[in-house]
SENU-286123 format. One record per residue: residue in three letters; residue number from 1; x, y, z of N, C-alpha, C, O, CB in turn. Coordinates in steps of 0.02 Angstrom, whole numbers. Glycine has a CB too. Example, Ala and Ser with C-alpha at 12.3 -4.5 7.8 and 13.67 -1.06 7.14 Angstrom:
<"ALA" 1 <660 -284 390> <615 -225 390> <660 -165 390> <712 -166 423> <565 -224 452>>,
<"SER" 2 <642 -112 354> <684 -53 357> <645 2 394> <670 57 402> <704 -30 286>>,
# end
This chain:
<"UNK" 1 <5719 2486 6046> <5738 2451 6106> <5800 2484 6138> <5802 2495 6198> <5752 2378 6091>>,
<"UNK" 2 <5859 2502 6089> <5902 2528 6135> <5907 2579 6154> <5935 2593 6207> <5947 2522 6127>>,
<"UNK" 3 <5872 2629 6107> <5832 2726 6135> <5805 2714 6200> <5800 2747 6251> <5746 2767 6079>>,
<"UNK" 4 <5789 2656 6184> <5712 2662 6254> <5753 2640 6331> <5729 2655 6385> <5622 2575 6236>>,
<"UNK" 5 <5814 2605 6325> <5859 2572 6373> <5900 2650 6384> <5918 2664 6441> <5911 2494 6337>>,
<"UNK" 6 <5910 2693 6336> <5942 2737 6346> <5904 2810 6404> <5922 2842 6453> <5960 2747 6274>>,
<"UNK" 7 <5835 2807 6354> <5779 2833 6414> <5780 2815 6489> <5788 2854 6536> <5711 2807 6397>>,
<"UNK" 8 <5773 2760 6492> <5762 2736 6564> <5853 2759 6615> <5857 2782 6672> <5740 2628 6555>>,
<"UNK" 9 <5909 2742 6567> <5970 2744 6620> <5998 2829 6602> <6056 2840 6621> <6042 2669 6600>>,
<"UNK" 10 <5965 2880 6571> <6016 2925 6542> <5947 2969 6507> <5954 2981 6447> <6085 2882 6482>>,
<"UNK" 11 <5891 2991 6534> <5842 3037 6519> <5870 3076 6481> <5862 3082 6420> <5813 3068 6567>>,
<"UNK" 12 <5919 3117 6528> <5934 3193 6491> <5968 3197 6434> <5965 3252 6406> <5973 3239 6529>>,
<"UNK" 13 <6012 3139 6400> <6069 3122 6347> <5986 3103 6293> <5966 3136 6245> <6148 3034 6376>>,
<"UNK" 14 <5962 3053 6316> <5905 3055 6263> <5876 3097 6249> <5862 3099 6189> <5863 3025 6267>>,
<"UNK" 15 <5851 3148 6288> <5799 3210 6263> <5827 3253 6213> <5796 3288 6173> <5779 3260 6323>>,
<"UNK" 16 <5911 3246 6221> <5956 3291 6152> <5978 3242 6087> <5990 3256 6029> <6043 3327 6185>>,
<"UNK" 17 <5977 3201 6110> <5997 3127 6043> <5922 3112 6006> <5869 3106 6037> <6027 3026 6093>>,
<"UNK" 18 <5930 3109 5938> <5874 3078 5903> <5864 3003 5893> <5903 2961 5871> <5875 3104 5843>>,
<"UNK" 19 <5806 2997 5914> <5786 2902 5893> <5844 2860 5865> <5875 2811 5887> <5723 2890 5825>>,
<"UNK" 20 <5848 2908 5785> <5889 2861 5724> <5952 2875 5774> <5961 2824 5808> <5896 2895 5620>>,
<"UNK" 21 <5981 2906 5785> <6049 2914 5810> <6092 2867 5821> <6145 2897 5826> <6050 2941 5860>>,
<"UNK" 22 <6101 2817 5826> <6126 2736 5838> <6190 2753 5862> <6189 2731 5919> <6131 2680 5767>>,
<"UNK" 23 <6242 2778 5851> <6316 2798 5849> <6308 2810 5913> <6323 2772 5959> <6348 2858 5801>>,
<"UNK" 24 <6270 2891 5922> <6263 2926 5964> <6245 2891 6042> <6272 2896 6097> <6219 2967 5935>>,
<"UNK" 25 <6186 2854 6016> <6143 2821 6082> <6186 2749 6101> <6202 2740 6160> <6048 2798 6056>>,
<"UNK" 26 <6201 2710 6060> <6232 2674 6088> <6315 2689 6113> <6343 2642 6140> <6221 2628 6049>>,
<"UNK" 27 <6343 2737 6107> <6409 2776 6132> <6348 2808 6206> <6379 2824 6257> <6454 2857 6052>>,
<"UNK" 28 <6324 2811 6207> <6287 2842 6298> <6295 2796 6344> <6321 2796 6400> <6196 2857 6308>>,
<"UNK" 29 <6251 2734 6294> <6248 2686 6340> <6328 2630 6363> <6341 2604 6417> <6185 2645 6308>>,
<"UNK" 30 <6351 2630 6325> <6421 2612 6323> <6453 2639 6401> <6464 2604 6451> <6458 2650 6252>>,
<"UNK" 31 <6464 2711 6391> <6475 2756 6445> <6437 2750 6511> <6456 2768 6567> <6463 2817 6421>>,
<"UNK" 32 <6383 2722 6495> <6345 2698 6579> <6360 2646 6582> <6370 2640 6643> <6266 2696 6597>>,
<"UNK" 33 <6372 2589 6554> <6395 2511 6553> <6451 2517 6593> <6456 2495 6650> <6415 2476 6478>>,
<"UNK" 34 <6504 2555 6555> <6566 2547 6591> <6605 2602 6652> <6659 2605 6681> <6608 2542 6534>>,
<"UNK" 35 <6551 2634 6652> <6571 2695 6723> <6541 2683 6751> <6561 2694 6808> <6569 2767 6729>>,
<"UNK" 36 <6463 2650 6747> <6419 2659 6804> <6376 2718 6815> <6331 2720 6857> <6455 2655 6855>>,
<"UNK" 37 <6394 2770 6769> <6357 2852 6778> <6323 2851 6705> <6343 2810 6664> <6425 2935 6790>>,
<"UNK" 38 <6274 2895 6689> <6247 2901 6619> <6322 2967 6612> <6364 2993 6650> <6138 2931 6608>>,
<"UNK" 39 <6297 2969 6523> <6340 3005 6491> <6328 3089 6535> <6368 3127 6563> <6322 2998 6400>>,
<"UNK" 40 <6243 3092 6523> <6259 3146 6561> <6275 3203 6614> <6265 3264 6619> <6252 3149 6552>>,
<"UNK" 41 <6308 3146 6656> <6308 3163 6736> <6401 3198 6701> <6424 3240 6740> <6297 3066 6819>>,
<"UNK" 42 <6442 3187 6648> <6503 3208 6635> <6475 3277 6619> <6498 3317 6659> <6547 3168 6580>>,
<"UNK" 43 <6451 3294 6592> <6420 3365 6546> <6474 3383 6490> <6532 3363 6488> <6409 3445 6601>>,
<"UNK" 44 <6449 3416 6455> <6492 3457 6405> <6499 3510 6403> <6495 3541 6349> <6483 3453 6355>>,
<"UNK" 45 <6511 3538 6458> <6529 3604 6451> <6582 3619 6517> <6566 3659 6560> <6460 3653 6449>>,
<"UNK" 46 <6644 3582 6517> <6690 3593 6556> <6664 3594 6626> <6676 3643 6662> <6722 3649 6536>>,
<"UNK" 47 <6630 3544 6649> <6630 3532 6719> <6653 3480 6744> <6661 3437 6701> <6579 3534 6743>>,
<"UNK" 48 <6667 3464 6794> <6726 3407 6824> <6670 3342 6854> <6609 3339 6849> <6787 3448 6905>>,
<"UNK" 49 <6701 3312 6874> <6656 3253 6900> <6599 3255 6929> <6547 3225 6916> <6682 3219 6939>>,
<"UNK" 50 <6614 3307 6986> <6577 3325 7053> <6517 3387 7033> <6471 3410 7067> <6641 3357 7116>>,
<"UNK" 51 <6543 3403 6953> <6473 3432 6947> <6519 3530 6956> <6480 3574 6938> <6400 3390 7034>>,
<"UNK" 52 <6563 3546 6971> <6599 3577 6974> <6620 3633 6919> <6650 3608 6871> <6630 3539 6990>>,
<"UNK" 53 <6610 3711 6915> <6641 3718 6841> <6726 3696 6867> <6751 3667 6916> <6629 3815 6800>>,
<"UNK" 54 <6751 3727 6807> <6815 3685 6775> <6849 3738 6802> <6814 3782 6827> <6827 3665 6685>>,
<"UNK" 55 <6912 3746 6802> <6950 3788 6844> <7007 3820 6794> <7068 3821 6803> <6981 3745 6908>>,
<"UNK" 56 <6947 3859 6711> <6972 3893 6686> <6911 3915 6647> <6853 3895 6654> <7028 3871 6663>>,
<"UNK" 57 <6939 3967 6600> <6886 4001 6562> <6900 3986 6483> <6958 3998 6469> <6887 4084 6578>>,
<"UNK" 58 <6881 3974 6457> <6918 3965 6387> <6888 4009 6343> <6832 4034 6340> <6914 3893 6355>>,
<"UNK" 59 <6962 4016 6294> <6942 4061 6226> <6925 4035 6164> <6969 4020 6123> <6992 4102 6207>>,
<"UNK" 60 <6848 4028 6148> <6824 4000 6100> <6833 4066 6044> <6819 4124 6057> <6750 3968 6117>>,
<"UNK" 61 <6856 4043 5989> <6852 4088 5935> <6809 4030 5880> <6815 3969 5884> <6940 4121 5908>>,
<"UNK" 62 <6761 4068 5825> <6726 4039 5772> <6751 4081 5706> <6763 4141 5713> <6643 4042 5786>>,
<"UNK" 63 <6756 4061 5664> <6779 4097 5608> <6696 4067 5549> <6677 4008 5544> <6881 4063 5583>>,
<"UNK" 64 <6676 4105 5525> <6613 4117 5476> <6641 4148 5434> <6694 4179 5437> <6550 4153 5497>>,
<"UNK" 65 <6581 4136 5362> <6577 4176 5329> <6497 4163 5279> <6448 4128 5294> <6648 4178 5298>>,
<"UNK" 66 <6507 4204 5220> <6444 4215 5189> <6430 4133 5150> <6463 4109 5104> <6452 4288 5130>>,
<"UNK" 67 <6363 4098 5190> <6350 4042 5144> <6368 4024 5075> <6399 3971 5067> <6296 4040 5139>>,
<"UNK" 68 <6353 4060 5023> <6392 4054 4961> <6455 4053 4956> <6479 4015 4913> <6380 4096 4924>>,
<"UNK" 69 <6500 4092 4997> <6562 4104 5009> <6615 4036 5031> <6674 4025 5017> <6555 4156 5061>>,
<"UNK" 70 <6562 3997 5073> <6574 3958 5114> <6586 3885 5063> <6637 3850 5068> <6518 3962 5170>>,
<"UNK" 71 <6527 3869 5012> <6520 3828 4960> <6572 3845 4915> <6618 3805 4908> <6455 3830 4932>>,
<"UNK" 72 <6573 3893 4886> <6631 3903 4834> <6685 3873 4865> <6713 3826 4837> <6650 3979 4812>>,
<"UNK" 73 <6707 3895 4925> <6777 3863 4953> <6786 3796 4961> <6841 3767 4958> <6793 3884 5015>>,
<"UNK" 74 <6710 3760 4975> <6734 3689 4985> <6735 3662 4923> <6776 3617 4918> <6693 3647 5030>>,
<"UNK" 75 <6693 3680 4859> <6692 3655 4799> <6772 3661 4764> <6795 3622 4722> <6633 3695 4760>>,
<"UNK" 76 <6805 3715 4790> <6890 3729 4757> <6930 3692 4790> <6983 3676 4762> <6925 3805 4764>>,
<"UNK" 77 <6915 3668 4860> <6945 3639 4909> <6964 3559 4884> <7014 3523 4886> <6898 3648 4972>>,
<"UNK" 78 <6891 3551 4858> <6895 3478 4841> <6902 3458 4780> <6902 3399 4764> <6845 3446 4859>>,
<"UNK" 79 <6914 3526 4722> <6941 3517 4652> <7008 3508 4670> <7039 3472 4631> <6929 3578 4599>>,
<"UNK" 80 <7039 3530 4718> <7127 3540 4726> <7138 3478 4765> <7199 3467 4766> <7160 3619 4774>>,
<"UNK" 81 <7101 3428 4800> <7102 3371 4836> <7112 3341 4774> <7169 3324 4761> <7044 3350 4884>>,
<"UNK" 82 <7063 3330 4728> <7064 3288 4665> <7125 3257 4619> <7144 3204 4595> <7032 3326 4626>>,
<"UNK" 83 <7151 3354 4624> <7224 3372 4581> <7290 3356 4620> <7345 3341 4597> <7229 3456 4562>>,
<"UNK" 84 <7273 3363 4675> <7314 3311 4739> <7324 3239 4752> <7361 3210 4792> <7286 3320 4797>>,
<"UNK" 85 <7279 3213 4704> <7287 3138 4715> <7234 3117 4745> <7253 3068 4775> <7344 3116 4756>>,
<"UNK" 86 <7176 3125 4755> <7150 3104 4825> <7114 3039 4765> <7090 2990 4793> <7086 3175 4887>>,
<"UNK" 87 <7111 3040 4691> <7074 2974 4670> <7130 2909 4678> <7115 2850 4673> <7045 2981 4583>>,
<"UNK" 88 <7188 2932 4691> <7249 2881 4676> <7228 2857 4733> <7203 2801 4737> <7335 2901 4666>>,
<"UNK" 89 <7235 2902 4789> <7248 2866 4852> <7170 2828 4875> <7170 2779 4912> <7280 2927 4915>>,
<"UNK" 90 <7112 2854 4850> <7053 2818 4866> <7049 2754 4822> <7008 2709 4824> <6991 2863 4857>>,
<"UNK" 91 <7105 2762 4779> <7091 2682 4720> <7115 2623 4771> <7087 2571 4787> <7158 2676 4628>>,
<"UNK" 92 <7180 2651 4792> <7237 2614 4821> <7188 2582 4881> <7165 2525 4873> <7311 2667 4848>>,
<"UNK" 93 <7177 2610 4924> <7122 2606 4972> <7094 2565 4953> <7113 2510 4973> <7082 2654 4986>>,
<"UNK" 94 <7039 2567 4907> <6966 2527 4877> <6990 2441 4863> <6954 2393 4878> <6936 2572 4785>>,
<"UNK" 95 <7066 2438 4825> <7094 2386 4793> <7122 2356 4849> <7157 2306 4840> <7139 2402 4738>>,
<"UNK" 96 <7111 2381 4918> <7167 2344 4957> <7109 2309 4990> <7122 2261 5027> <7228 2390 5009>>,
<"UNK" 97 <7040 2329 4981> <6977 2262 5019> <6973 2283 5085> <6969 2239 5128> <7003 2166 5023>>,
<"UNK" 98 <6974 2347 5103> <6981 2374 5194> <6893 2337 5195> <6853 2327 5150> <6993 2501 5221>>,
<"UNK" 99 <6891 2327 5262> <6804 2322 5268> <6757 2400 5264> <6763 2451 5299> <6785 2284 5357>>,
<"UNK" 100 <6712 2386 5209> <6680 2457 5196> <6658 2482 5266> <6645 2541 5277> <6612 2455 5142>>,
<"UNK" 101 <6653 2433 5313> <6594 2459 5367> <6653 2494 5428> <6642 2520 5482> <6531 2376 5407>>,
<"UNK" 102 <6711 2483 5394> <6774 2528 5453> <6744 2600 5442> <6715 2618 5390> <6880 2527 5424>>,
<"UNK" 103 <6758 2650 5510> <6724 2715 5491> <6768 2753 5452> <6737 2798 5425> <6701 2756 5550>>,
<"UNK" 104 <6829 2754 5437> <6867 2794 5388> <6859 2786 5327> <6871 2831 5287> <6924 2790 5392>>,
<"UNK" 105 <6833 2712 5307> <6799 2684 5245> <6748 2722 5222> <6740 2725 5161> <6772 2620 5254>>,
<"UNK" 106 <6696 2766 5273> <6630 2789 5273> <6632 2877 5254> <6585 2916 5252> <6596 2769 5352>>,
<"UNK" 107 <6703 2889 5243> <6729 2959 5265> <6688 3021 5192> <6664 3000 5140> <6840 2954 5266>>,
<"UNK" 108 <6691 3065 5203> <6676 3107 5147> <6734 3088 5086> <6794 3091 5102> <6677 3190 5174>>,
<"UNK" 109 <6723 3076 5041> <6779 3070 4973> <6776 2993 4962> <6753 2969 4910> <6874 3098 4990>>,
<"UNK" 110 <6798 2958 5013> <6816 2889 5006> <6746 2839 4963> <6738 2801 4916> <6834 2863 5092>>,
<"UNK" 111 <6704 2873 5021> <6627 2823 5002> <6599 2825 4925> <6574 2783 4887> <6554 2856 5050>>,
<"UNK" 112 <6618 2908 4922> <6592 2928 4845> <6638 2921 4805> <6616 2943 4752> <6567 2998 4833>>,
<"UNK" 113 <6699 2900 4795> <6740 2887 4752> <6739 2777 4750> <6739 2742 4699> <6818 2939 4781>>,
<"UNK" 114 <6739 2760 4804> <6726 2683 4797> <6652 2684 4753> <6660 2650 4702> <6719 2638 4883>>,
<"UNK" 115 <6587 2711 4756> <6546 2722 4717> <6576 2719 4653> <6554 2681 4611> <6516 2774 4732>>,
<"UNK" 116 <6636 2764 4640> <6649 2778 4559> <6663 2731 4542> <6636 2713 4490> <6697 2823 4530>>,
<"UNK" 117 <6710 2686 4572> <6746 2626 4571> <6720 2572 4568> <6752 2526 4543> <6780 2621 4613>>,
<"UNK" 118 <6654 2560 4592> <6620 2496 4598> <6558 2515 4542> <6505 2484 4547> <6593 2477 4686>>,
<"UNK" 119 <6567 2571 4484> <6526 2584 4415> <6447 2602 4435> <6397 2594 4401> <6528 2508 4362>>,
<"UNK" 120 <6454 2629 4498> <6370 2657 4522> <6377 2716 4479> <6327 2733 4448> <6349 2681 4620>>,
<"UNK" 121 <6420 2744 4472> <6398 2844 4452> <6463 2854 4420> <6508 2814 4435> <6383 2919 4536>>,
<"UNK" 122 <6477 2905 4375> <6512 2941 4338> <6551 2968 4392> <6522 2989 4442> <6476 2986 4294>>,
<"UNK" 123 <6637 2970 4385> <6674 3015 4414> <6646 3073 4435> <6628 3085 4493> <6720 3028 4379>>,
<"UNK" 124 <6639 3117 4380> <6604 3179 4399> <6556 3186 4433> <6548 3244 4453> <6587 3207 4358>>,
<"UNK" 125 <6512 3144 4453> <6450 3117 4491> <6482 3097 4557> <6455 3105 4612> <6409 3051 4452>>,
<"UNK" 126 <6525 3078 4551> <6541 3061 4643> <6598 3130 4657> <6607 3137 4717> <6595 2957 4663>>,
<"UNK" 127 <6628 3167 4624> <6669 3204 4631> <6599 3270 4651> <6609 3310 4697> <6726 3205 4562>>,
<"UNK" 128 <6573 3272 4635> <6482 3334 4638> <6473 3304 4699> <6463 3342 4747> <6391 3320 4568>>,
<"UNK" 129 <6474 3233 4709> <6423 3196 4769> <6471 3212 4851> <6440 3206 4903> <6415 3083 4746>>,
<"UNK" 130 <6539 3230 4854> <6604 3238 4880> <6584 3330 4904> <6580 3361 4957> <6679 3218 4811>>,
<"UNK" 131 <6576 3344 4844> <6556 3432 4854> <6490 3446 4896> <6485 3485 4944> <6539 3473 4772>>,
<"UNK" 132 <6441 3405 4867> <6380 3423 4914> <6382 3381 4975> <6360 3411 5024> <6307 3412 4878>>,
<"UNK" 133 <6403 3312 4988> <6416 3281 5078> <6455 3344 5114> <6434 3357 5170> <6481 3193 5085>>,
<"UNK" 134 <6509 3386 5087> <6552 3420 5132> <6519 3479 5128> <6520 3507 5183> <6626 3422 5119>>,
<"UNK" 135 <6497 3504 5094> <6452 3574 5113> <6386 3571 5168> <6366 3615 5206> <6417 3602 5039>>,
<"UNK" 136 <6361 3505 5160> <6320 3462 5211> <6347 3462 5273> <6315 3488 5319> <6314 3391 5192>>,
<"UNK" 137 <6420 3428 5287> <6452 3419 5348> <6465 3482 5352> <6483 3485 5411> <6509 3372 5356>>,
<"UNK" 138 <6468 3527 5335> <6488 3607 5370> <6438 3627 5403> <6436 3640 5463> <6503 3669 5321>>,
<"UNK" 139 <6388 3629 5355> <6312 3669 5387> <6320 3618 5466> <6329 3647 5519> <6209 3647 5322>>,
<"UNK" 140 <6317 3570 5464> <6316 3512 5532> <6350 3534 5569> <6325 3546 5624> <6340 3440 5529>>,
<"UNK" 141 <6414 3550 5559> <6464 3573 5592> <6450 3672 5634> <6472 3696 5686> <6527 3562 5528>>,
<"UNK" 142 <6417 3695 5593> <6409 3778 5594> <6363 3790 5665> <6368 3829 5713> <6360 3813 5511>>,
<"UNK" 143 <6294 3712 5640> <6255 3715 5687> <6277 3698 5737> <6266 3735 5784> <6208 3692 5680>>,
<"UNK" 144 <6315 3641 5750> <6320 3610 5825> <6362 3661 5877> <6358 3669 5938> <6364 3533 5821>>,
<"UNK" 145 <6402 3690 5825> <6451 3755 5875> <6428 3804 5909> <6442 3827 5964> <6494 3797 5839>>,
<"UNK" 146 <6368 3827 5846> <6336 3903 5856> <6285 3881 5941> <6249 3923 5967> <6267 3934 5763>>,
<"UNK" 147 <6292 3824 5966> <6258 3811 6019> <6293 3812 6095> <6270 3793 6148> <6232 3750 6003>>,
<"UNK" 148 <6349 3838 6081> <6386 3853 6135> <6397 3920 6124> <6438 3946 6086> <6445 3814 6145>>,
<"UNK" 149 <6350 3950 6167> <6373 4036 6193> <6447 4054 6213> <6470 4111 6214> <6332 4058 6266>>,
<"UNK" 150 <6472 4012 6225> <6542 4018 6244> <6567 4055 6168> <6576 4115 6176> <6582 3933 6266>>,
<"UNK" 151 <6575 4040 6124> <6618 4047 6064> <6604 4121 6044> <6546 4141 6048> <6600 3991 6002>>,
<"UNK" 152 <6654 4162 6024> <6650 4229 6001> <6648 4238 5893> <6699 4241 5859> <6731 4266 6046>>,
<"UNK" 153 <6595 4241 5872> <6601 4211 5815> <6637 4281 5763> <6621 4337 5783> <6520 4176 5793>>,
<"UNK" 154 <6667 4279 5723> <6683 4337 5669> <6672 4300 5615> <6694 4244 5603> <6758 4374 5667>>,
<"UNK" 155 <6630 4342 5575> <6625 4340 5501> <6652 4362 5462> <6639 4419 5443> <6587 4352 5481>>,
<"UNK" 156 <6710 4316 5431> <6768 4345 5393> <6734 4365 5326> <6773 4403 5297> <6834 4291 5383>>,
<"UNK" 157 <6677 4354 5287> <6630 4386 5241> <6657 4464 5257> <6679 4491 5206> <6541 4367 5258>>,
<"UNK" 158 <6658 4491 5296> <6661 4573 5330> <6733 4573 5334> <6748 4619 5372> <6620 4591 5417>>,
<"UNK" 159 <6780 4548 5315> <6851 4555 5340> <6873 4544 5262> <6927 4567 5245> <6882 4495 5408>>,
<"UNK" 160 <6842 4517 5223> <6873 4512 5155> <6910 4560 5117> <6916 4570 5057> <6830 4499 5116>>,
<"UNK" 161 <6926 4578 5152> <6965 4663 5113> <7012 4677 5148> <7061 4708 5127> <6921 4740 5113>>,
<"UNK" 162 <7004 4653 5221> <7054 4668 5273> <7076 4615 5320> <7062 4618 5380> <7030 4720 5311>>,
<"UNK" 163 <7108 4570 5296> <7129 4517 5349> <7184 4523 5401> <7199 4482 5444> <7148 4462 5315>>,
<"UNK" 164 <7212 4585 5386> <7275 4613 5443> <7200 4620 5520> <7204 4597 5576> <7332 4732 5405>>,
<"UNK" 165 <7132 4666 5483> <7112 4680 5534> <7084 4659 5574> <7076 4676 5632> <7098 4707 5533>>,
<"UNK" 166 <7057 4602 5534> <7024 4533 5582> <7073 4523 5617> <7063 4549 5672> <7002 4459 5547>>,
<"UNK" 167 <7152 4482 5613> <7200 4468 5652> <7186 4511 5688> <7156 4484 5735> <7261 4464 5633>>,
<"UNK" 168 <7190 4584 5700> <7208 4629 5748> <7148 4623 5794> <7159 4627 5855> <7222 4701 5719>>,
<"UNK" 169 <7098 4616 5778> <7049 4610 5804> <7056 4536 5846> <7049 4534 5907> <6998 4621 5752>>,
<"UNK" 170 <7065 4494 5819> <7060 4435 5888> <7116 4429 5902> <7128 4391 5949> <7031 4358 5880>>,
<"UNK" 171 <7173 4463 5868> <7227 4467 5926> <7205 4504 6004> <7208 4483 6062> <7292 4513 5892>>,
<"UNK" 172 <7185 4557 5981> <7176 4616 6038> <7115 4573 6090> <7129 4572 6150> <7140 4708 5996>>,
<"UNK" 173 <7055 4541 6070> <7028 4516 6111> <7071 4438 6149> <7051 4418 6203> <6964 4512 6079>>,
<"UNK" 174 <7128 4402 6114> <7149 4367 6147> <7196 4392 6188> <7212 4348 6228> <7163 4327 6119>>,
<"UNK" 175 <7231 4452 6198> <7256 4500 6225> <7215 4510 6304> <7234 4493 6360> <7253 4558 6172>>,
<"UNK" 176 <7153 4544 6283> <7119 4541 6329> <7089 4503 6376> <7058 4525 6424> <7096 4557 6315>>,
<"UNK" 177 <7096 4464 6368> <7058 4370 6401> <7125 4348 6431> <7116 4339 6491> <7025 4289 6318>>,
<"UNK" 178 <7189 4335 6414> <7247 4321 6423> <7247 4375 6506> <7250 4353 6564> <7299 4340 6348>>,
<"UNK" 179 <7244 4427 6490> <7248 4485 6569> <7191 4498 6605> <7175 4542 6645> <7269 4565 6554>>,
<"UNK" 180 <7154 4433 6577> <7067 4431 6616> <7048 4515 6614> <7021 4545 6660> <7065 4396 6725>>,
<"UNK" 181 <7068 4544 6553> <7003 4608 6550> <6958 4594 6500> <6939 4638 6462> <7028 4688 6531>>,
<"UNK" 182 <6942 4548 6497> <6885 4526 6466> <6834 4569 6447> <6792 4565 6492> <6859 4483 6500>>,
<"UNK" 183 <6813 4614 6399> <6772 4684 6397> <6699 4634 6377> <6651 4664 6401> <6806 4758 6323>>,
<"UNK" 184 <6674 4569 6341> <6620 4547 6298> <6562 4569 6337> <6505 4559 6315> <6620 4469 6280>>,
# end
């Protein structure tokens, strides 16, 4: 019912939003409720009200690297979160009764550590479950970017030996963009 309300006031926002999407679709319709315009008469890609580009160019930089490369880091990332405290501060959290359904409640770490806490799964089982949601939210994250041509991507996989030269390298192209000689 509310996809289908979203169809009728906001075609083009639905044809990119999925059915399940709920967050998504009802944040569209929200935005036509209270402007009067569907979501996507704003666009996302730096155009102004009137439909206008934007009255700059921007420098998207992406930083990549090798999928495996990418997992190892978040798996160390979130062993050193661990060793940081992050179970103290998710206890503290859990014991203080926030409503689960707040969205920071819902966050990567929090959800799977209240799991540990409420005797669904083994520490180590929600601390694994923490590693694979955030290697999850990356890939999510990798895709939604790689969809703007705008962004100039480097694969620091290829720079692993040389990180002066990556710097030098998007120094020199932010160099270039800065004096609009833009060579891409």
């Amino acid at each position: 019912l509310t996809f289908a309300r979203l169809q009728q006031c906001d075609s083009i926002t639905a044809q990119r939003l999925h059915v399940n999407d709920k967050k998504r679709v009802i944040r569209a319709l929200e935005v036509f409720e209270y402007s009067g315009k569907p979501l996507s008469s704003f666009g996302d890609d730096f155009r102004n009200e009137t439909g206008e580009d934007a009255p700059f160019d921007p420098l998207l930089i992406g930083l990549n690297m090798d999928r495996d490369m990418l997992y190892t880091r978040i798996d160390l990332r979130v062993d050193l979160m661990m060793k940081a405290g992050l179970l103290q501060e998710a206890r503290t959290i859990h014991d203080a009764g926030y409503d689960r359904n707040l969205p920071a409640m819902r966050s990567i770490g929090y959800q799977q550590l209240f799991s540990y806490f409420d005797g669904e799964c083994s520490l180590d089982d929600a601390v694994e479950k923490i590693k694979l949601d955030t290697r999850h939210f990356a890939k999510r994250q990798l895709t939604w970017f790689r969809r703007d041509s705008r962004i100039r991507w480097y694969d620091v996989t290829n720079w692993n030996d040389s990180k002066d030269a990556l710097i030098a390298e998007v120094t020199h192209k932010t160099q270039n963009w800065m004096e609009g000689t833009n060579n891409d």
